[in-house]
C-alpha positions as CSV (number, residue, x, y, z in Angstrom):
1,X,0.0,0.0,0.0
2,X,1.5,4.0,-0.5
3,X,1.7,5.5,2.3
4,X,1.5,9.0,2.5
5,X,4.4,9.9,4.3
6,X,5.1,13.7,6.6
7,X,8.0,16.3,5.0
8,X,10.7,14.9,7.4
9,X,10.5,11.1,6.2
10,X,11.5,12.0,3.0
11,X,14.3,14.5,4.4
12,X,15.6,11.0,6.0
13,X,15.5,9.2,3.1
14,X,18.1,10.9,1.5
15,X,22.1,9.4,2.6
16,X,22.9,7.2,5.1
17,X,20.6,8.4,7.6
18,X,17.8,6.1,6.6
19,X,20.2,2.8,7.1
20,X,20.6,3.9,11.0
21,X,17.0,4.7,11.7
22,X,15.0,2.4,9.5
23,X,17.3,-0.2,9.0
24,X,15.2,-2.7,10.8
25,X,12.9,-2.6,8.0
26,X,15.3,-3.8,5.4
27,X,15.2,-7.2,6.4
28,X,15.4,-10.1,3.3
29,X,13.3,-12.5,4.9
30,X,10.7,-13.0,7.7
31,X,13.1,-15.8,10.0
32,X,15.3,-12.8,10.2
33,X,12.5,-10.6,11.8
34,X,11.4,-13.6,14.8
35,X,8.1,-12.8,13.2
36,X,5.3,-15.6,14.0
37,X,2.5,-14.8,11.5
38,X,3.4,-12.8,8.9
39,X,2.6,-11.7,5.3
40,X,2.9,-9.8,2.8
41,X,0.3,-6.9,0.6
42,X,0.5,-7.0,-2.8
43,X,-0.8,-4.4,-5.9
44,X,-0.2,-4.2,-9.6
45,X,3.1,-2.1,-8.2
46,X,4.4,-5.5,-8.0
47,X,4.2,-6.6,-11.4
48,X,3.9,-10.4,-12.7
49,X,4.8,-12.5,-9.2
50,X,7.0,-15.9,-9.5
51,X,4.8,-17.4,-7.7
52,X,6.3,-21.1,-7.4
53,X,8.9,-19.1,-5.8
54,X,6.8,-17.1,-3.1
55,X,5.2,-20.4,-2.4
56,X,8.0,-21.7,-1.2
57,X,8.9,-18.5,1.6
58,X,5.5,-19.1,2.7
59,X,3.7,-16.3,3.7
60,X,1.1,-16.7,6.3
61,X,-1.5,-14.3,4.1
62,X,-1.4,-12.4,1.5
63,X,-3.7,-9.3,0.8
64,X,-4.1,-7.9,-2.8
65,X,-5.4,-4.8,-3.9
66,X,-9.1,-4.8,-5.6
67,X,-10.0,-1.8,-5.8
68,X,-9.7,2.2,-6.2
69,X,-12.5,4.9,-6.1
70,X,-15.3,4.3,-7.8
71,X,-14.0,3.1,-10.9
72,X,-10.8,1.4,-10.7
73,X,-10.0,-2.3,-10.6
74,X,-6.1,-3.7,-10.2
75,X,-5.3,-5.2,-12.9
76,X,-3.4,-8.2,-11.4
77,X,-6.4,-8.9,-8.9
78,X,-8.2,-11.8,-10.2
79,X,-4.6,-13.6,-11.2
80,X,-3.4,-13.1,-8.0
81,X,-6.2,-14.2,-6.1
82,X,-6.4,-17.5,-8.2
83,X,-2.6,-18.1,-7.7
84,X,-2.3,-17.9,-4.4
85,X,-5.3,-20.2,-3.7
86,X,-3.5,-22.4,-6.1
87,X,-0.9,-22.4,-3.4
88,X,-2.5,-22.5,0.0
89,X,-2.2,-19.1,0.6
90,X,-4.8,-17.8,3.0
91,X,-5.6,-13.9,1.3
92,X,-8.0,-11.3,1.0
93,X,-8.5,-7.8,-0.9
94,X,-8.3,-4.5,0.2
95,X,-9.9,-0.7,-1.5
96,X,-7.8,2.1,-1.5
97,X,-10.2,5.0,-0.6
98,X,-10.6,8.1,-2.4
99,X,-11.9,10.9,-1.3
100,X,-13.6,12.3,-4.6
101,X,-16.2,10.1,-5.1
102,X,-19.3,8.8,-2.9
103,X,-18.4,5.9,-0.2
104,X,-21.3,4.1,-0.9
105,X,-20.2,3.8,-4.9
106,X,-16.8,2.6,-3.8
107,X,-18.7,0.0,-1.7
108,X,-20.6,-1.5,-3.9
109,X,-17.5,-1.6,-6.4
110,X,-15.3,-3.4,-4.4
111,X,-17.7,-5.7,-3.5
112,X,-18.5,-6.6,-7.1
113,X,-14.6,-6.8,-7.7
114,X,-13.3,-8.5,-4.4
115,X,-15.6,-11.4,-5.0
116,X,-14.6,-12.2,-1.0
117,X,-15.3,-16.0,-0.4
118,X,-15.6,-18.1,2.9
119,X,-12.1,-18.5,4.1
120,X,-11.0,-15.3,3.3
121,X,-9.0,-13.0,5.2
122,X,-11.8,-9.7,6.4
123,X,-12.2,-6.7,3.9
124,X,-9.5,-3.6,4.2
125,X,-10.3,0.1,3.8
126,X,-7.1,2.0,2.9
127,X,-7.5,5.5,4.4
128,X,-4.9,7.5,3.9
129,X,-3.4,11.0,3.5
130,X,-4.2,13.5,1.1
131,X,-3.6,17.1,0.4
132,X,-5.3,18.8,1.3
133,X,-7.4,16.5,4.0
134,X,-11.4,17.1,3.4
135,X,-12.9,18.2,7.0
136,X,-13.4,15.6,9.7
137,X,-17.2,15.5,8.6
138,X,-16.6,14.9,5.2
139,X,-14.5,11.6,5.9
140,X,-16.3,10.3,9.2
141,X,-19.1,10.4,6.6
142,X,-17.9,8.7,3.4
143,X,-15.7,6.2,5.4
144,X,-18.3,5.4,7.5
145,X,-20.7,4.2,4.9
146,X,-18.0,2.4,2.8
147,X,-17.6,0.5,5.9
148,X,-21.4,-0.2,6.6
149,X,-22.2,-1.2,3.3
150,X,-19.8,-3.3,3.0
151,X,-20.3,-5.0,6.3
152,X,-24.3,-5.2,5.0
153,X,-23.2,-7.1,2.0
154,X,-20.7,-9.3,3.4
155,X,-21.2,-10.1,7.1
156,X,-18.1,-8.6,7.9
157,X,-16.8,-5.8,9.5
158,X,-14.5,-4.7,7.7
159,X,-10.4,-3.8,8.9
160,X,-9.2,-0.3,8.1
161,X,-5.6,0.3,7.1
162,X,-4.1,3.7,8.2
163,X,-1.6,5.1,10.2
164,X,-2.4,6.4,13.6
165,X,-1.9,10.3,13.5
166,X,-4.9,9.7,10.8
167,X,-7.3,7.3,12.7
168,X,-6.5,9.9,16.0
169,X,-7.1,12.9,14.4
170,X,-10.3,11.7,12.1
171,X,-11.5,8.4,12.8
172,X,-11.0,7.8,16.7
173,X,-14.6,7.8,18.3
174,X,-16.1,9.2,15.2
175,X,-17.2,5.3,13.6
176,X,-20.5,3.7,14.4
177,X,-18.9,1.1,16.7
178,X,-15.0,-0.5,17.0
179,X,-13.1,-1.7,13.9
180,X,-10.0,-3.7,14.1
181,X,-6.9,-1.6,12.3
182,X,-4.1,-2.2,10.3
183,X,-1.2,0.1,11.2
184,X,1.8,1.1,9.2
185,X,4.5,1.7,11.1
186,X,7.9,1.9,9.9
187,X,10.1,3.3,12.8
188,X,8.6,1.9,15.9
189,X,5.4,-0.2,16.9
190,X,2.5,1.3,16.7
191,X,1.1,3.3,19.4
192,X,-2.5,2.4,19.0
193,X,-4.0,-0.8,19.1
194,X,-4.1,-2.9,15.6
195,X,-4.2,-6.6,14.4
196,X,-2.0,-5.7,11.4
197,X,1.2,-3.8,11.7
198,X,2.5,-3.0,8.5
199,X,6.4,-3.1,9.4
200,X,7.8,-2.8,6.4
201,X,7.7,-1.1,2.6
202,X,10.8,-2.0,1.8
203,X,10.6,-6.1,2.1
204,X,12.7,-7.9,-0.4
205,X,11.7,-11.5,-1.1
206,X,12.3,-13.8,-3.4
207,X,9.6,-14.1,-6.4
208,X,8.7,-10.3,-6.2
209,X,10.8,-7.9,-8.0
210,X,11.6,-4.8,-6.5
211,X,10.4,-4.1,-3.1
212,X,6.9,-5.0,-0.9
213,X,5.2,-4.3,1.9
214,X,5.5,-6.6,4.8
215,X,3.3,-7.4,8.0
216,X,2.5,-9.5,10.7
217,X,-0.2,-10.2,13.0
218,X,-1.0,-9.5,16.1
219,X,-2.1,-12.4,17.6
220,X,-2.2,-16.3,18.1
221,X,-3.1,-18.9,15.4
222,X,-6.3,-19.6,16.8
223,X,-6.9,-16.0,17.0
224,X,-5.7,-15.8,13.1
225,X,-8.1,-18.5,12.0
226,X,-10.6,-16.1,13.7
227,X,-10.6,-13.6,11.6
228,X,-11.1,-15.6,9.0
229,X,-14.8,-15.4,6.9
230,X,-17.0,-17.4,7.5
């Protein structure tokens, strides 16, 4: 997933600066890491996967991008899904939110698209930062009924994938009950409560080229198999 990222991330990333304080996340495989469940998420950004070669890493899950707006489907969706149940890989899909278009059309979208079956991981919304930021109203609003109608047509309450300066300063208290989050955290854990951190966006592996995000969960098997639809 992008991440939206404040001025002085990108002043780090230039020289060696970003090997001292993020070097953690430039680890080339999960043993390295002392992860227990872990995974990756995976877009179109990633090109045509190897994936005989993935397989054999094996990655707890694996979620893939659907959806974008209103409109937009990833074009490697459908493959991807396909080959990773080909392999055993438990996975699920995940709509990167805009916010110029209605929630409810982005809903109903990435429900048609996701095509979530029983055994899949929950639905992801991917909130994140824009400039400039509609007002708090405007995104409690269309969030909240991308998440409702989507929980309507599924069953299931649906995970949202953000960072927590975002979910405090928009989301926090503002949703019509509690949602499980997915938190990208690159520096340090997370300092609000998620079942997904999102360690990682510069995982190398092999059967990807280039880089990927990686994540674990935060939980027990049992609690894993949980999640899972029913």
């Amino acid at each position: 997933m992008t991440r939206a990222r404040p001025a002085f991330f990108y002043l780090l990333r230039s020289g060696l600066i970003i090997t001292i304080i993020l070097g953690g996340t430039f680890f080339s495989n999960a043993q390295s890491s002392g992860d227990g469940i872990w995974g990756l998420d995976i877009s179109h950004h990633q090109g045509s996967i190897d994936w005989k070669t993935l397989a054999t890493k094996k990655p707890d899950f694996i979620y893939f991008k659907a959806t974008e707006g209103s409109t937009h489907g990833d074009d490697n969706y459908e493959n991807n899904r396909v080959q990773a149940r080909k392999y055993g890989i438990v996975s699920g899909a995940y709509h990167f939110f805009s916010f110029t278009s209605p929630g409810i059309r982005q809903a109903l979208h990435f429900i048609h698209t996701a095509k979530l079956k029983k055994g899949d991981l929950p639905p992801v919304l991917d909130v994140e930062w824009i400039k400039p930021m509609p007002s708090v109203s405007a995104v409690v609003r269309e969030v909240t009924t991308f998440l409702t109608t989507v929980e309507k047509e599924t069953g299931v309450r649906p995970v949202i994938y953000t960072d927590c300066m975002l979910y405090n300063q928009y989301l926090k208290d503002r949703l019509p009950g509690h949602y499980k989050l997915w938190i990208a955290s690159y520096q340090s854990k997370p300092d609000c409560e998620c079942i997904f951190w999102q360690k990682s966006n510069n995982y190398k592996i092999s059967g990807v080229d280039g880089y990927v995000d990686y994540n674990v969960f935060m939980g027990s098997k049992s609690q894993f198999q949980g999640i899972r639809m029913d």
